[in-house]
Structure formats: structure tokens, C-alpha cells
C-alpha positions in Angstrom: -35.3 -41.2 -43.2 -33.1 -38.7 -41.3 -34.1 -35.7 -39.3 -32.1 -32.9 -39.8 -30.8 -33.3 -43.3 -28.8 -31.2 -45.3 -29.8 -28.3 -47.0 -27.5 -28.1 -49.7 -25.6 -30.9 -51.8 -22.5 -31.3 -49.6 -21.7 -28.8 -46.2 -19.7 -27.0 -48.0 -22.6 -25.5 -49.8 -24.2 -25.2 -46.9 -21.4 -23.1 -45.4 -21.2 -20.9 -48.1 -25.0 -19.9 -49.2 -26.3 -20.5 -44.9 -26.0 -17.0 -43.2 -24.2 -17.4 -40.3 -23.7 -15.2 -37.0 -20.3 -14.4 -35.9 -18.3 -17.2 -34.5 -17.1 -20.4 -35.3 -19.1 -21.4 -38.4 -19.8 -25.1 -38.8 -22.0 -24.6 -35.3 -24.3 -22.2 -36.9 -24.8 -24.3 -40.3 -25.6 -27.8 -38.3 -28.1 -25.7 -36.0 -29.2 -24.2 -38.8 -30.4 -27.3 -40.3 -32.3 -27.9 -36.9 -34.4 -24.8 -37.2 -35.0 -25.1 -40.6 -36.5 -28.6 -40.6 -40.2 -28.5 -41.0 -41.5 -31.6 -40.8 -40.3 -32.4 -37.7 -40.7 -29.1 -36.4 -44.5 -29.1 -37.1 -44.8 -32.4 -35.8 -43.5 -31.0 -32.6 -45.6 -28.5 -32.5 -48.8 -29.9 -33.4 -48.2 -33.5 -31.3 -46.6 -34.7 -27.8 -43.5 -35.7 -27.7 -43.4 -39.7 -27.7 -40.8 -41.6 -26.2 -39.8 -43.2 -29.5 -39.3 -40.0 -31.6 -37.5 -38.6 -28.1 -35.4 -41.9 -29.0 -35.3 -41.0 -32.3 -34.7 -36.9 -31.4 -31.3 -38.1 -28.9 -29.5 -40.2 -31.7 -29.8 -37.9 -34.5 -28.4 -35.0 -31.9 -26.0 -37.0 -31.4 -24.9 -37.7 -34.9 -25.2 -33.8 -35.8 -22.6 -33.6 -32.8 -20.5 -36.2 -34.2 -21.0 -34.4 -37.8 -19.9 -30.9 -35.9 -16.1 -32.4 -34.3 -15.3 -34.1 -38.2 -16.2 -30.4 -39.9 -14.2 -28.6 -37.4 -11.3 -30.6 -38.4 -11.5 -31.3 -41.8 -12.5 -27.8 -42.8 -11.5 -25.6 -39.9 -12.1 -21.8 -40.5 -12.6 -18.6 -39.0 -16.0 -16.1 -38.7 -17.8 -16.5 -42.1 -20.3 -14.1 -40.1 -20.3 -10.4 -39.0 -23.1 -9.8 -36.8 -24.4 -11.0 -33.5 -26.4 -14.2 -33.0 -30.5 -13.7 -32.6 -32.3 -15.3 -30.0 -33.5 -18.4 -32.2 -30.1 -18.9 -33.7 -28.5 -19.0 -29.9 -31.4 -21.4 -28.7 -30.8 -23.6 -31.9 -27.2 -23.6 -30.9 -27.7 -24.9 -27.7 -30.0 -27.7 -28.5 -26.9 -28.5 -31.0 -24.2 -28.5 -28.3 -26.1 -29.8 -25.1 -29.7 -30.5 -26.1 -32.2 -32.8 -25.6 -35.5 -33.7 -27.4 -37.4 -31.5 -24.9 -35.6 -28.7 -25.9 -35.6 -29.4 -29.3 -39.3 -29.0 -29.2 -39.2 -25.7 -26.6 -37.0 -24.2 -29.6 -39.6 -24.8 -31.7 -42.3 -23.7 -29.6 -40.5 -20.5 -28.3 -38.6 -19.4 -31.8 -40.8 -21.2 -34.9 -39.1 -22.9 -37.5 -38.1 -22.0 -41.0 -38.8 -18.7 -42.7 -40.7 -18.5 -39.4 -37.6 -18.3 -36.9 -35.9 -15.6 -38.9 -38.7 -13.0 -40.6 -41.8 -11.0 -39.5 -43.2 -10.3 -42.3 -44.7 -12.5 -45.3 -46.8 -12.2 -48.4 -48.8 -15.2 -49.0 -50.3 -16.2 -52.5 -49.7 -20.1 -53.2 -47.4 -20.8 -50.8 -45.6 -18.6 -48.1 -42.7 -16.2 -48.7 -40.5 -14.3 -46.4 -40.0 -10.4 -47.1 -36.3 -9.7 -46.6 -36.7 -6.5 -46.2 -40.1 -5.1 -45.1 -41.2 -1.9 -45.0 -40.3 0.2 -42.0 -42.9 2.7 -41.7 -44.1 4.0 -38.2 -46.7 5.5 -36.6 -45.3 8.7 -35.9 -45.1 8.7 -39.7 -48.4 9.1 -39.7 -50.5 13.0 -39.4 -53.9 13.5 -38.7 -55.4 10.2 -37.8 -55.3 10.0 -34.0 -58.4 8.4 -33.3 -57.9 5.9 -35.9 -54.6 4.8 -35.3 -55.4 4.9 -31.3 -58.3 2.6 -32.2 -57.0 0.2 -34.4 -53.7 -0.4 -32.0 -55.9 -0.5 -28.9 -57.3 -3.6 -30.8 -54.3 -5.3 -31.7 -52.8 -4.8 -28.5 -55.7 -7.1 -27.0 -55.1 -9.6 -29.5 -51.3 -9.3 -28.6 -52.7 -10.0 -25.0 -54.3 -13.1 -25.9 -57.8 -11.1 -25.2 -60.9 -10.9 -27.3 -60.1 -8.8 -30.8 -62.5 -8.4 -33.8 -61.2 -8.4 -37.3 -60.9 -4.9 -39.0 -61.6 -3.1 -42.4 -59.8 0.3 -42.6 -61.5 2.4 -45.6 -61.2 5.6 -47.2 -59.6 8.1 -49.5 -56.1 6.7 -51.8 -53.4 7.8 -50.3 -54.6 8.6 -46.4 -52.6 6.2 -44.7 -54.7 3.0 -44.5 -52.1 0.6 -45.9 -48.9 2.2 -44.1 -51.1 1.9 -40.6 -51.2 -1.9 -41.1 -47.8 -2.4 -41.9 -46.3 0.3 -38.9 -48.1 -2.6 -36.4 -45.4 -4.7 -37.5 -42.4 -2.0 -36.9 -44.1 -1.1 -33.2 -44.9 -4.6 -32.3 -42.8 -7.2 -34.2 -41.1 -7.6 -30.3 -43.8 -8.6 -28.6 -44.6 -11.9 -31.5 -46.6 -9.9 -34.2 -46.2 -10.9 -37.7 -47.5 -9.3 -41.0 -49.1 -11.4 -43.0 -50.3 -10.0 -46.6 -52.4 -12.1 -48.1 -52.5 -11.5 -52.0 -55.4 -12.1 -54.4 -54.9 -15.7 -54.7 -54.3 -16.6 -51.6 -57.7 -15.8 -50.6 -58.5 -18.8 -52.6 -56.0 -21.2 -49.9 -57.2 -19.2 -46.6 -58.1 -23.1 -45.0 -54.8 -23.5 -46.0 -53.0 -21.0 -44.2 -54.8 -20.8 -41.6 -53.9 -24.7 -41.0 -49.8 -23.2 -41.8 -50.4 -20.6 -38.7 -52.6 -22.3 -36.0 -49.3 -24.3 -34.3 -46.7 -21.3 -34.2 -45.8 -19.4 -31.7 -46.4 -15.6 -33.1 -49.8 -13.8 -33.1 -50.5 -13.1 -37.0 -52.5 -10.3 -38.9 -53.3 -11.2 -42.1 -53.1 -8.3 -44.3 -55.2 -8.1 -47.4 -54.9 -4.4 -48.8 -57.2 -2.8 -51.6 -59.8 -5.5 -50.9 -62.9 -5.1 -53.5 -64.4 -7.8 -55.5 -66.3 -8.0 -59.0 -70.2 -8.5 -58.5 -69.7 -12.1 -59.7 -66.1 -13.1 -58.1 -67.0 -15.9 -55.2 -63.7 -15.5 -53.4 -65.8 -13.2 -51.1 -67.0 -16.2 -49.7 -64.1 -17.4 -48.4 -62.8 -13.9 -46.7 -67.1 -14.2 -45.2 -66.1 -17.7 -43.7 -62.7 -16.6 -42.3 -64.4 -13.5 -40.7 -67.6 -15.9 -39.4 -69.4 -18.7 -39.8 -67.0 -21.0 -41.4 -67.0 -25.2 -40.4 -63.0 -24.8 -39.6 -61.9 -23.4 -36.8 -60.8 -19.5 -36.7 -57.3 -19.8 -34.6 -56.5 -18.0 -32.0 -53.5 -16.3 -33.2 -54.8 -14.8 -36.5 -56.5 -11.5 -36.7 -57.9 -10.0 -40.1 -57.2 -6.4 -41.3 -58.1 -5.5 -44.6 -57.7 -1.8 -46.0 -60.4 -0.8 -49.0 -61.2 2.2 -50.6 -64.8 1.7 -50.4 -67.3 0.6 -48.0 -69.0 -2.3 -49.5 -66.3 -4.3 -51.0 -68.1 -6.2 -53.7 -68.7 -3.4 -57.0 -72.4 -3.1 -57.6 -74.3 -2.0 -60.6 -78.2 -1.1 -60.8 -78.8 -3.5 -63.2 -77.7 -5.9 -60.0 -80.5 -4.6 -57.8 -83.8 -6.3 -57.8 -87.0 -4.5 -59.0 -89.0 -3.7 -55.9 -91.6 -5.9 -57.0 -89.4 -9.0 -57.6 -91.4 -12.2 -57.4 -87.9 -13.8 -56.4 -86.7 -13.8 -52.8 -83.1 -15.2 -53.6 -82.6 -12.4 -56.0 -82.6 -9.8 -52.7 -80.9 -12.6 -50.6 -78.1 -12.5 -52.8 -77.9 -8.3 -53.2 -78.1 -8.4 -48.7 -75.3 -11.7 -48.7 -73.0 -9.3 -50.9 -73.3 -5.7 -49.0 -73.1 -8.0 -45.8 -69.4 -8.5 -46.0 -68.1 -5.5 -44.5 -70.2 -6.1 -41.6 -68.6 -9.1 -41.1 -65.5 -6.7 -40.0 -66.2 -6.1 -36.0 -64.5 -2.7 -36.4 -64.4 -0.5 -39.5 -62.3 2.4 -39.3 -62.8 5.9 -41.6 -60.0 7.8 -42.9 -61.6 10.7 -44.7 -59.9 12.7 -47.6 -57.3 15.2 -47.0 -58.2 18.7 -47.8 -55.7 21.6 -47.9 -55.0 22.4 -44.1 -54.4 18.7 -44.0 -51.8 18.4 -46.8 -49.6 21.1 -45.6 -49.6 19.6 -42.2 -48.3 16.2 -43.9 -45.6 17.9 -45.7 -44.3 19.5 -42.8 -44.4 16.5 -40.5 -42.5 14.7 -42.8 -39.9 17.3 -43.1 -40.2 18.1 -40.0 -39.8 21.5 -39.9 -42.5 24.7 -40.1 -43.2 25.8 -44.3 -42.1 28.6 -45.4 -43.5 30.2 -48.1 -41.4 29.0 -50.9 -41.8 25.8 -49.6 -46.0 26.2 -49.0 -46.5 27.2 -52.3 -44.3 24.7 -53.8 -46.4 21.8 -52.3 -49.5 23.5 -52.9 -48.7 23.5 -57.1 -47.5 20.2 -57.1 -50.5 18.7 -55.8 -52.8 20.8 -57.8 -51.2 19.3 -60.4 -53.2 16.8 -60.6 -52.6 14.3 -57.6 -54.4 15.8 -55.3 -54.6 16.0 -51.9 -53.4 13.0 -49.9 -50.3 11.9 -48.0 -49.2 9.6 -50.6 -48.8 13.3 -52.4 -46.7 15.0 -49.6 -44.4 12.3 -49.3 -43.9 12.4 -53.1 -43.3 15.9 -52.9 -40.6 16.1 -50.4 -38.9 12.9 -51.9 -38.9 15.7 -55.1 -38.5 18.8 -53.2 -35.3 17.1 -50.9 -33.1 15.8 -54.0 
């Protein structure tokens, strides 16, 4: 077996599909393959160094070395890159050129590995994906929610800290801001080691799973599940109950929950689902309590209520950022009586129309 293998068929192939900083090229492709090899990256992480792999770490170093001088030489180009050099591409290139097994596994521990080293945000479903390019929505993008927002970041700041933070369910009116709350704590935070994590519908079924992907990195996670709601008889609920309490495995310390819904309880109920007051059966209202229990299982549930008029105007003129006049009022007031309504999904539509 050997550590560090390539990731293409020959290093050409690497060279041409590995994205490379500025500066002699062959460099960035070898130390690419150091940060993007996984097994022994999450070995790293998860065990102590032994002094056989450190054995084992040294020689293959120095064979990637040995690799490096015969590339330069046999297929010696200029920049294949344009842009600078981030911090875990730098620290990859050190271990390269002057690195020893303890470093190796500081790179790890300080930058990731993979996917991991280069992205902040993912969507998770089967298996993990990077987002190339995520959304870059901001707070200040954002009208009329101060107390929310100040809330929900006053949280995640103390889970930033390594402090005591509860998981969160955001819920309210389409289009009030719940989703692009969640994602601005990536844009504000990314810096200090947040990463966005949305988790899709069938990923809730593999939560052990990821959790068990996270635990060892070094980055402070929020998974992200929005428009959480269940059918009456879907028993994925379950697993979101056990990852917000009580489950056997344990919760790590670097993932927080945040989960946006448009209503409160988050499994649908139907009358015919309620027990007759006089039901001879105790499980039957044990199971109506264990399904509108699941939103208390969020330590901190945050309202945003419907925009109404006053509202709306205030959206559209924060996001063009200038007072309405009355062309412009009157404009925004017909296209969301329209039919959409009231929202600030609606005053962003309109000034994408009204700004062509």
C-alpha cells in the first residue's frame, strides 16, 4: 500500500485537472495528494501517531520528494495557477518540502483534509459534497429581524467558543428570511472554522453516519436541515429526536443543529390522528405527545412572523438601498398584490424585475 497515491492515472493528469496556486506547479500537485488523502488523514486524526507509521510517514515524504526533483526535470513548466496560495495549501507545501510526520498530522489537525481543507459549505444526502460556490448572503441583507438574528448569532458564537449551545428551530412565514439567516452564519463566520452543513432528506436517514464523518475535524459544523416537516407516519423523525437528545452515540462537540420550518410542530397532523378523549389505549396518546414533542427537542425556537405592508416596503428599499418614491412604492405594492404576497422573498424578486 502507499500513502499518498496519485489522483489521476499518470501526473500529468494530475497537473492538468489539480487546481494549483501560483508558482511552480509540480509542488502544489504532490502536496495536493497529501491533503487529499483520507485514510491516512483520518487515521491521524482519530489515533496517536505510532512510531512505525512515523516510520512509515518519513519514507513515503521522502519518496514524494524524490518524485518532486524527477517532475521538475522531466516536465519543467511555468505557473499553471493565477491566484495566491491558501493557508492549507501553504502548510501542505511545507510538509512536502521540509516535513515530518508530526507535521503531517498538525496539517491535518489544523487545515482538515479533502473536500474539507478547501470548502465551507456542504450538502449531505448519501455521501458528502462540496458546494463550489455557496451562497453569499449576509446579515445586513436581512430587514426587520433584529432580535432574531441577535439571538440566533449570540448562540452560535458560544458554540464557536467552544461554550455550551443548544440546537435551534427557526419557524415562520415563506419567504421571511429563515433559510438566508442560516446560510449568512457561514458568510460572517466561515473565518473563525464554521462550516454549513445542509443536510437533505435522506441524509437524515445516515445522521450516525455523519456525525462519525465530523466528530475528528478541526471546524465547528451546523448542520442545516431547511423546510423540516414530516408526514404523520414518516419515522425519520426519530433519528433528527436522537441527534437533538437522547440518542446511545455520542452528540460531538463540534456539531450544532439548526433547522428552519414553516410550522411549529414539524410532523403534519390530522384529527383522525388524535385519540378520542376516552381512549382505553395509553400508547395511542403516547404516540400523539412523542410526535408534537419534536420541536421541543430544539433548546431555542426562534419566530419570524409574516410581513405585512410597512414591512415589505422597508425590504424593498433596503435592498435597493435607497428611500421609494412613489413610482417605485406603488410599483412594489402591485407586484406583490399580485398574488405573492408579502414577504422578502417578494421584494427581492421585485427589484431583481424592477433593476433590469
Amino acid at each position: 500500500m502507499q500513502l499518498f497515491p496519485l489522483l489521476h492515472d499518470t501526473p500529468l493528469a494530475e497537473l492538468f485537472h489539480t487546481r494549483v496556486p501560483a508558482g511552480e506547479p509540480w509542488a502544489w500537485v504532490l502536496s495536493q495528494r497529501i491533503l487529499m488523502d483520507e485514510r491516512l488523514a483520518r487515521r491521524l486524526l482519530c489515533e496517536p501517531l505510532s512510531p512505525g507509521m512515523a516510520d512509515w510517514i518519513s519514507r513515503e515524504l521522502g519518496r514524494l520528494r524524490q518524485e518532486l526533483e524527477h517532475l521538475k526535470k522531466q516536465h519543467p513548466f511555468s505557473d499553471f495557477g493565477c491566484s495566491p496560495p491558501s493557508g492549507a495549501q501553504s502548510a501542505a507545501l511545507k510538509v512536502l518540502l521540509e516535513g515530518s510526520p508530526a507535521t503531517l498530522q498538525n496539517l491535518y489537525r489544523s487545515h482538515g483534509y479533502g473536500i474539507y481543507a478547501h470548502h465551507t459549505a456542504f450538502m449531505y444526502s448519501n455521501q458528502m459534497q462540496a458546494i463550489e460556490k455557496p451562497d453569499p448572503v449576509r446579515f445586513d441583507d436581512l430587514v426587520g429581524y433584529d432580535r432574531q438574528i441577535h439571538t440566533l448569532r449570540a448562540n452560535v458564537e458560544r458554540f464557536l467558543l467552544s461554550k455550551p449551545a443548544v440546537p435551534m428551530l427557526l419557524y415562520g412565514a415563506r419567504g421571511s428570511g429563515k433559510s438566508t439567516s442560516v446560510k449568512a452564519l457561514r458568510t460572517q463566520y466561515a473565518d473563525q472554522g464554521l462550516r454549513l452543513v445542509e443536510v437533505l432528506s435522506d441524509g437524515l436517514e445516515q445522521l450516525p453516519a455523519l456525525l462519525e464523518l465530523l466528530a475528528p475535524l478541526p471546524f465547528r459544523f451546523v448542520l442545516y436541515m431547511d423546510d423540516l416537516a414530516f408526514a404523520s407516519d414518516d419515522e425519520r423523525f426519530h433519528k433528527l429526536k436522537a441527534l437533538l437528545e437522547g440518542a446511545v452515540y455520542e452528540r460531538p462537540q463540534n456539531v450544532l443543529s439548526v433547522a428552519t420550518s414553516n410550522r411549529r410542530n414539524l410532523i403534519a397532523q390530522h384529527w383522525s390522528d388524535r385519540p378520542e378523549p376516552d381512549a382505553s389505549d395509553p400508547a395511542s396518546w403516547d404516540t400523539l405527545q412523542d410526535k408534537l414533542a419534536l420541536a421541543d427537542r430544539f433548546g431555542l425556537v426562534l419566530t419570524f412572523p409574516p410581513f405585512d405592508q410597512t414591512h415589505y416596503l422597508l425590504a424593498v428599499a433596503h435592498i435597493l438601498r435607497r428611500e421609494l418614491d412613489h413610482a417605485t412604492r406603488n410599483a412594489a405594492l402591485q407586484f406583490a398584490l399580485d398574488g405573492r404576497g408579502f414577504s422578502g422573498r417578494t421584494a427581492r424578486h421585485f427589484v431583481q424585475q424592477h433593476e433590469r
